[in-house]
N, CA, C and O of each residue as an XYZ file, in Angstrom:
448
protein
N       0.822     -1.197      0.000
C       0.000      0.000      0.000
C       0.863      1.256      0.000
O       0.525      2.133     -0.794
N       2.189      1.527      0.963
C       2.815      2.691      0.478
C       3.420      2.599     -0.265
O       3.629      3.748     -0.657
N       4.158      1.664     -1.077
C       4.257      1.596     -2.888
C       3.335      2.476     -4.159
O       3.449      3.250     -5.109
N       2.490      1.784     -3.443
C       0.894      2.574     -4.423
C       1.087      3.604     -4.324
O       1.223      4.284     -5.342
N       1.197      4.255     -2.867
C       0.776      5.673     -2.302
C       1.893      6.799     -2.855
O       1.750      8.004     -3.059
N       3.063      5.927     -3.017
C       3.852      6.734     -3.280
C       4.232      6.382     -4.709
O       5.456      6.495     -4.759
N       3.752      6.004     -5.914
C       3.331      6.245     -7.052
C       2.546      6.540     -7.679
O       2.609      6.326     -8.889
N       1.206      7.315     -6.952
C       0.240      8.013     -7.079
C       1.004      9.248     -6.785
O       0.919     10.223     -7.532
N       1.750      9.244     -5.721
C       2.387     10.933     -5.451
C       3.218     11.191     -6.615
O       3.050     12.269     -7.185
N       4.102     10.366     -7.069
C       4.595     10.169     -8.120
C       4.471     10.968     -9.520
O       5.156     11.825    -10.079
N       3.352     10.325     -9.802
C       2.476     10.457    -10.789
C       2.109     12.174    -10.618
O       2.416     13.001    -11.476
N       1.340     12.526     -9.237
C       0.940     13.326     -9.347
C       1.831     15.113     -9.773
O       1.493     16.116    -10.401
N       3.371     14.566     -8.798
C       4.267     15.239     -9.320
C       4.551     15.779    -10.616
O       4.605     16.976    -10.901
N       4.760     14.623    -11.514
C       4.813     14.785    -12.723
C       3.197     15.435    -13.339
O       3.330     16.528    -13.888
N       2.656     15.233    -13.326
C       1.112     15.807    -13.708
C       0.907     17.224    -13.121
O       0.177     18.049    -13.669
N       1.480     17.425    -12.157
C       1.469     19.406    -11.550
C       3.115     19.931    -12.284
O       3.814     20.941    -12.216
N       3.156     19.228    -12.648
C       4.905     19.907    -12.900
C       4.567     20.095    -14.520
O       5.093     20.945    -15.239
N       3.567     19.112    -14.939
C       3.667     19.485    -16.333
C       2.575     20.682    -16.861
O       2.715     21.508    -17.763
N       1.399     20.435    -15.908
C       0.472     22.013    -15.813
C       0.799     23.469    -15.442
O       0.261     24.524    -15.778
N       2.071     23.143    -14.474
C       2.807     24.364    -14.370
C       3.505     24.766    -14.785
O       4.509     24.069    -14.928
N       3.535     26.075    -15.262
C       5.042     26.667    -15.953
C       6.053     26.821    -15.021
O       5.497     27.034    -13.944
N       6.989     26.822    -14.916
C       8.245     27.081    -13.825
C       8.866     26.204    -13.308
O      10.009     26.279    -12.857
N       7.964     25.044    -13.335
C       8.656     23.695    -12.646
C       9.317     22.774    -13.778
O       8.857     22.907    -14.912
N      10.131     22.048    -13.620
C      10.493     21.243    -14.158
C      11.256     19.709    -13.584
O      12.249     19.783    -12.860
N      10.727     18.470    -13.956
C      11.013     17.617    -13.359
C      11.770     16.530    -14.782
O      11.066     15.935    -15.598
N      12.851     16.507    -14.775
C      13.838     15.907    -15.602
C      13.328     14.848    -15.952
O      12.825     14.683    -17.064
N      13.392     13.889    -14.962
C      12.692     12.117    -15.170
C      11.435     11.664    -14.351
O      10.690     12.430    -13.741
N      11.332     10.527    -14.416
C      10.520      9.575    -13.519
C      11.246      9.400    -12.620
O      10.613      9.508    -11.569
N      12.260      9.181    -12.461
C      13.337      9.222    -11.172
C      13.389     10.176    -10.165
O      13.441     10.055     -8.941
N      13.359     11.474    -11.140
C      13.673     12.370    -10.631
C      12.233     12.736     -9.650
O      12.496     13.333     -8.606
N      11.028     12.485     -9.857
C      10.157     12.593     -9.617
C       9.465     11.628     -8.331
O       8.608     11.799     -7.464
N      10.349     10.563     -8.751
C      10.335      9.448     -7.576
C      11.052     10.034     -6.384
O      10.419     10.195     -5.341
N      11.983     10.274     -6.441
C      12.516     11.205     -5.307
C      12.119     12.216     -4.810
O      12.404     12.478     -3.642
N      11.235     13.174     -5.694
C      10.318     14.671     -5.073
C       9.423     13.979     -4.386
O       9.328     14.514     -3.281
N       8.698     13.040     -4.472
C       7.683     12.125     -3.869
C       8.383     11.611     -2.538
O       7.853     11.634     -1.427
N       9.552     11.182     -2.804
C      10.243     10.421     -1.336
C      10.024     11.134     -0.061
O       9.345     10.958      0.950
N      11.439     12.608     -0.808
C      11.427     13.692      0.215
C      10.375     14.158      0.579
O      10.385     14.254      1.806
N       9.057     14.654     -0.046
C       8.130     15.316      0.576
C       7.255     14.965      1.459
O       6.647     15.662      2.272
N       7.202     13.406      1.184
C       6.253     12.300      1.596
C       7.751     12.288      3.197
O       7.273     12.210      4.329
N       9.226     12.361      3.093
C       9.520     12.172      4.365
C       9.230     13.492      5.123
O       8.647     13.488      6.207
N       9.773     14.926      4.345
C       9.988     16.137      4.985
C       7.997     16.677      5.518
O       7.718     17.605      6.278
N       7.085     15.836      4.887
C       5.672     16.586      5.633
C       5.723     15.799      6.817
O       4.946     16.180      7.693
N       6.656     14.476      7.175
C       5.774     13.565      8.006
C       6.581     14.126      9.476
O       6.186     14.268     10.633
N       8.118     14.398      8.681
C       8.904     14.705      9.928
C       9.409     16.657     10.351
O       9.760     17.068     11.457
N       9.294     17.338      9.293
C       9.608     18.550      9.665
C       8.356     19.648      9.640
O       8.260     20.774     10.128
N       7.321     18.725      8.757
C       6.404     19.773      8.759
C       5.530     20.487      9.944
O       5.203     21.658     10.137
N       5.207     18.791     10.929
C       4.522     19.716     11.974
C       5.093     20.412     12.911
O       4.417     20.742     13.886
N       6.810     20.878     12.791
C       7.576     21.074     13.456
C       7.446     22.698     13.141
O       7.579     23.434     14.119
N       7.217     23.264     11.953
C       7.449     24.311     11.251
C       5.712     24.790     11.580
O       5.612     25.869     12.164
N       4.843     24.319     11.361
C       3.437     24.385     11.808
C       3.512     24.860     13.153
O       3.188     25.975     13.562
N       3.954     23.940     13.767
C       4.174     24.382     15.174
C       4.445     25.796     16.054
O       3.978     26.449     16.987
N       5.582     25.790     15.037
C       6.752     27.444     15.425
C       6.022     28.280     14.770
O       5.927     29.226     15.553
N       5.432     28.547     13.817
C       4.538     29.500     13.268
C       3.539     29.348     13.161
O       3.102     29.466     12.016
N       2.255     28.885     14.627
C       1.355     28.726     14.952
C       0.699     30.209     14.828
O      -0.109     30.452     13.932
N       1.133     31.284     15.878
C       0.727     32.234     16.070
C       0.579     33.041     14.028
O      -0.554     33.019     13.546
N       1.150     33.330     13.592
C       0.963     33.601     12.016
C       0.068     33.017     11.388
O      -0.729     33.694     10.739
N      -0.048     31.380     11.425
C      -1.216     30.808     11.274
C      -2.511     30.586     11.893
O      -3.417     29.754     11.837
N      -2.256     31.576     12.455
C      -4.147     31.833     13.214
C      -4.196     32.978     13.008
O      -5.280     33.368     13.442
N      -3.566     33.896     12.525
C      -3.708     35.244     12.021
C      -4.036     35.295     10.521
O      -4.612     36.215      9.940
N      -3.544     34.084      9.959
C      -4.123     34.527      8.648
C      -5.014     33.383      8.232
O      -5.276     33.103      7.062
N      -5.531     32.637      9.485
C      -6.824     32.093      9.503
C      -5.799     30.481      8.148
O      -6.349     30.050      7.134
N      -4.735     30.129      8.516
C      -4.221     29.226      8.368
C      -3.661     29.355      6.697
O      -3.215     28.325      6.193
N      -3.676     29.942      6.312
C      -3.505     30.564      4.834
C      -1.744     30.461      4.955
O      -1.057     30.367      3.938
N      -1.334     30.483      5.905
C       0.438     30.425      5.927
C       1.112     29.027      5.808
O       2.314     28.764      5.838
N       0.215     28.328      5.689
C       0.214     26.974      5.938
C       0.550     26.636      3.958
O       1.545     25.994      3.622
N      -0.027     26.956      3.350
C       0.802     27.213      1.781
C       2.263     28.026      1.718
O       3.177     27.713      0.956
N       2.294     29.016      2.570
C       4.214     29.369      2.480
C       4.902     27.956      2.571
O       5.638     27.416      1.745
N       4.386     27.418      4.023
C       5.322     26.640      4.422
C       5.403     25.017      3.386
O       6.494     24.510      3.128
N       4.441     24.569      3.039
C       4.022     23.707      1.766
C       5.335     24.360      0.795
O       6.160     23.483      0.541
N       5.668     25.679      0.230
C       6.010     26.212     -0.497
C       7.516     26.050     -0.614
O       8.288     25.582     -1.451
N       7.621     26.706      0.727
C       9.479     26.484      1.094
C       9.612     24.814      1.352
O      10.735     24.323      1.460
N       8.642     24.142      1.424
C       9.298     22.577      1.569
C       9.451     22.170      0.257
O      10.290     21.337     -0.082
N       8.586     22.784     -0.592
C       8.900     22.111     -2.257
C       9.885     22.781     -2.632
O      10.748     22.101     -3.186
N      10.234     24.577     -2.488
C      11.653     24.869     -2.829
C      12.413     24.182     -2.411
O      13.267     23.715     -3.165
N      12.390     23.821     -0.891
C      13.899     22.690     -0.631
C      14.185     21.774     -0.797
O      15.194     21.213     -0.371
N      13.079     21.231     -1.703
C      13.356     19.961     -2.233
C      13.743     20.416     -3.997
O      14.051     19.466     -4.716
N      13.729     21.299     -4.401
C      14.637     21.480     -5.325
C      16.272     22.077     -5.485
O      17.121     22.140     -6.374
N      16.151     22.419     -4.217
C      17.498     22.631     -4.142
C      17.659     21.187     -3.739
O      18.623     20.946     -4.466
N      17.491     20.368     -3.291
C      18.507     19.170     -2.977
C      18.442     17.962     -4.232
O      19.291     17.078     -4.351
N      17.307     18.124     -5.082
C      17.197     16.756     -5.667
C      17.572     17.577     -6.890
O      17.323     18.722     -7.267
N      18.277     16.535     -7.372
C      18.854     17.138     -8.642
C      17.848     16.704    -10.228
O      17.756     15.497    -10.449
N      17.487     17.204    -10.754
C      16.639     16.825    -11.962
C      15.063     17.811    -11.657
O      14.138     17.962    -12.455
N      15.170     18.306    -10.397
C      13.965     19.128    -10.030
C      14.210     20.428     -9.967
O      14.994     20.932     -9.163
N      13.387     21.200    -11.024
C      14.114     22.615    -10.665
C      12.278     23.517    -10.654
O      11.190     23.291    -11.185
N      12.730     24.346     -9.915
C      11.441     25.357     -9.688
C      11.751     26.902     -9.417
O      12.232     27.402     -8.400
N      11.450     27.362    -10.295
C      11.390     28.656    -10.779
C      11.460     30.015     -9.742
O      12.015     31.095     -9.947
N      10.904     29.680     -8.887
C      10.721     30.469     -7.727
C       9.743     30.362     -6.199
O       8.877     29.505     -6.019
N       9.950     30.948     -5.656
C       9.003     30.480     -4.635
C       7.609     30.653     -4.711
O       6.955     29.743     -4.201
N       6.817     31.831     -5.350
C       5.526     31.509     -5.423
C       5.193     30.655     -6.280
O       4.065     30.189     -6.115
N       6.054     30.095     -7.566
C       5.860     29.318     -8.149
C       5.725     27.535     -7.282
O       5.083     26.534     -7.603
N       6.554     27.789     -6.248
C       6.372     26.557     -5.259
C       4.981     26.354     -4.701
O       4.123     25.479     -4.819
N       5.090     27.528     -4.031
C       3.592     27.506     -3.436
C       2.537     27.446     -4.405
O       1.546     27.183     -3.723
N       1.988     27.585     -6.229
C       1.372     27.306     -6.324
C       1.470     25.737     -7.049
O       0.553     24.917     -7.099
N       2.592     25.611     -7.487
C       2.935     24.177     -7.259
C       2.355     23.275     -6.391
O       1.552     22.450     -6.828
N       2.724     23.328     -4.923
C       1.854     22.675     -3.629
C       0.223     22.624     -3.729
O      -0.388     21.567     -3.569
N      -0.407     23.838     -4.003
C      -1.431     23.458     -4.086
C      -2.387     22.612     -5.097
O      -3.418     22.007     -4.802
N      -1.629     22.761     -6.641
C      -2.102     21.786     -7.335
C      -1.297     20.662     -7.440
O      -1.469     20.062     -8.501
N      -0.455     20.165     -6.676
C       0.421     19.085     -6.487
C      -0.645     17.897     -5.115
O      -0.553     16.690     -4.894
N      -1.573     19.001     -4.474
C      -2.487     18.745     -3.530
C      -3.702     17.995     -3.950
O      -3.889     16.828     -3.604
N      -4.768     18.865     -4.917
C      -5.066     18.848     -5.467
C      -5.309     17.721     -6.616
O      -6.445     17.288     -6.808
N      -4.160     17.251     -7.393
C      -3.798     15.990     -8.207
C      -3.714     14.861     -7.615
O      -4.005     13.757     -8.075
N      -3.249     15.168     -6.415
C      -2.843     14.015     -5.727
C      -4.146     13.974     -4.709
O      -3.834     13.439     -3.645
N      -5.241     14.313     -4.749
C      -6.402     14.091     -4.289
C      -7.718     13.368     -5.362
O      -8.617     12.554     -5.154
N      -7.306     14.077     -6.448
C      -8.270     13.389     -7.567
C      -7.542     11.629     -7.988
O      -8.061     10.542     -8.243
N      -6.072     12.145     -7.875
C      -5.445     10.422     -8.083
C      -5.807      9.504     -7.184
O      -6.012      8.389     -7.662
N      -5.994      9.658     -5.688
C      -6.334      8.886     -5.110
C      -7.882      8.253     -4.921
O      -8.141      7.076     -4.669
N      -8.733      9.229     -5.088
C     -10.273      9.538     -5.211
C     -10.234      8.278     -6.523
O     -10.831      7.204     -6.446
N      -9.494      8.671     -7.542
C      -9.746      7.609     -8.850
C      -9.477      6.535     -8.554
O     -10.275      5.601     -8.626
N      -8.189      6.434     -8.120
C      -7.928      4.974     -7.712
C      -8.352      3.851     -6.844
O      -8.500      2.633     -6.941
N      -8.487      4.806     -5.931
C      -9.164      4.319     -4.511
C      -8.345      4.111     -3.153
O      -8.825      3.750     -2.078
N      -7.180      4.375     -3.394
C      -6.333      4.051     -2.597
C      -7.016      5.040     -0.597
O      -7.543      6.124     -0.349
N      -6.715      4.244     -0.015
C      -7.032      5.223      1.303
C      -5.794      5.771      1.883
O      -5.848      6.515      2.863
C-alpha cells in the first residue's frame, strides 16, 4: 500500500509539474525522489514548522500553511537534482495543485 501511495504521489508530481510553468522535473526518477522527500519532509519537519509558526497561522486564519508547503517544495529542489522550480511563489502554487492531483489520483484509484 505505500508503494501505491507513493506512485500516485509520483504520478501526481509529474502531472502538476507538467500544468505548471516554472517547474520542471527531468525524469521519472527524478520525480520518484520529489515524492520520497516530501512524503519524508511533511511527516517529519512539517509539523515542526506548523508548530513554530502557529501564532501567524491563526492570524491569517491558516492561509500560511501554503508558504510553508512552499518552502518545503523549494527545498526539495534545491537538494534533488533533476527538479528545478522557478521560484518560490511558483512553489507555493505548485503545492497546491500538487495537492489537489494528488487528491483526484487517489479519489480515482481508490487508494485510502
Amino acid at each position: 500500500m505505500l508503494i501505491i501511495k507513493w506512485l500516485i504521489m509520483t504520478a501526481s508530481v509529474m502531472i502538476a509539474a507538467y500544468v505548471i510553468p516554472g517547474i520542471t522535473v527531468n525524469s521519472f526518477f527524478s520525480a520518484l525522489w520529489v515524492a520520497l522527500f516530501l512524503g519524508i519532509v511533511n511527516l517529519l519537519l512539517k509539523p515542526f514548522l506548523i508548530l513554530i509558526t502557529l501564532p501567524i497561522n491563526v492570524l491569517t486564519l491558516g492561509l500560511f500553511t501554503f508558504v510553508i508547503n512552499g518552502f518545503i517544495i523549494f527545498l526539495a529542489s534545491l537538494v534533488i537534482k533533476g527538479f528545478q522550480v522557478s521560484g518560490f511563489w511558483v512553489a507555493v502554487l505548485f503545492g497546491i495543485v500538487l495537492s489537489i492531483v494528488n487528491l483526484l489520483l487517489n479519489l480515482l484509484i481508490g487508494a485510502r
